[in-house]
N, C-alpha and C positions, 0 to 999 in steps of 0.2 A: 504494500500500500504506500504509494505519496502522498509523505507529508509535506503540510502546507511551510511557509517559510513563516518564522515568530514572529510579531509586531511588535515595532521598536519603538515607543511613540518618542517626540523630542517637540521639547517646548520652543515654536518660533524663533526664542532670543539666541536657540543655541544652534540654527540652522549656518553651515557654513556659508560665505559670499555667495560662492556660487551657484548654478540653477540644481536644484534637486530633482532627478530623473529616476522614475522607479527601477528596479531591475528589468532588463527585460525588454523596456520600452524606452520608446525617445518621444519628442519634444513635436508637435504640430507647428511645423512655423509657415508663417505668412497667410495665416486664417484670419479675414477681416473683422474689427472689432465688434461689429455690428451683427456677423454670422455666431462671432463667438457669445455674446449679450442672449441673443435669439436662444440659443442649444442650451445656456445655461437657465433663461427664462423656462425652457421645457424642463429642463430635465429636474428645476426645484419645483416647477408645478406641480410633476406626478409625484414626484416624492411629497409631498403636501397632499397630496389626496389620497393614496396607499395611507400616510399617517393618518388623516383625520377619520379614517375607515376602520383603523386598527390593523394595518397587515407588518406582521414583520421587519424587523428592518432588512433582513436578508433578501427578503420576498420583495421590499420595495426597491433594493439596488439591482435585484434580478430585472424588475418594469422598466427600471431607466434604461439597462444597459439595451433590452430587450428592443426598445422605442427607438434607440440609436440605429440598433440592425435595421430596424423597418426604415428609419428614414431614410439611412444609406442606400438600403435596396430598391427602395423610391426614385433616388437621384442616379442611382446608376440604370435603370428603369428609366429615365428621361434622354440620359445620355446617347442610351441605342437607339432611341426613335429620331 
């Protein structure tokens, strides 16, 4: 069985200068500030309705991520046509 990797939390004042990049993954650049406003307006909406319903928090980071795919597959759905 894989295990997950331990969370380390660190208080802001002790994050290094530089950008903090999870493992694994890098950095979206050049996403305009207004696409990025938009995605974050979504993605605290559903987590605000998941919560005010009572779903999990697991359950409600599953909806966001989930909402992410659908939109992507939207856009790339527009792309081909």
């Amino acid at each position: 069985m894989k295990q997950n990797q331990p969370i380390h939390p660190i208080h802001p004042s002790l994050y290094p200068r530089g950008v903090r990049v999870p493992h694994n993954m890098e950095r979206a650049r050049g996403v305009p500030r207004e696409l990025t406003d938009d995605l974050t307006r979504i993605a605290v909406g559903i987590f605000t309705d998941c919560t005010n319903v009572g779903v999990p928090f697991q359950t409600a980071l599953l909806a966001i991520y989930l909402s992410g795919l659908q939109h992507g597959h939207a856009l790339a759905q527009e792309d081909d046509q």
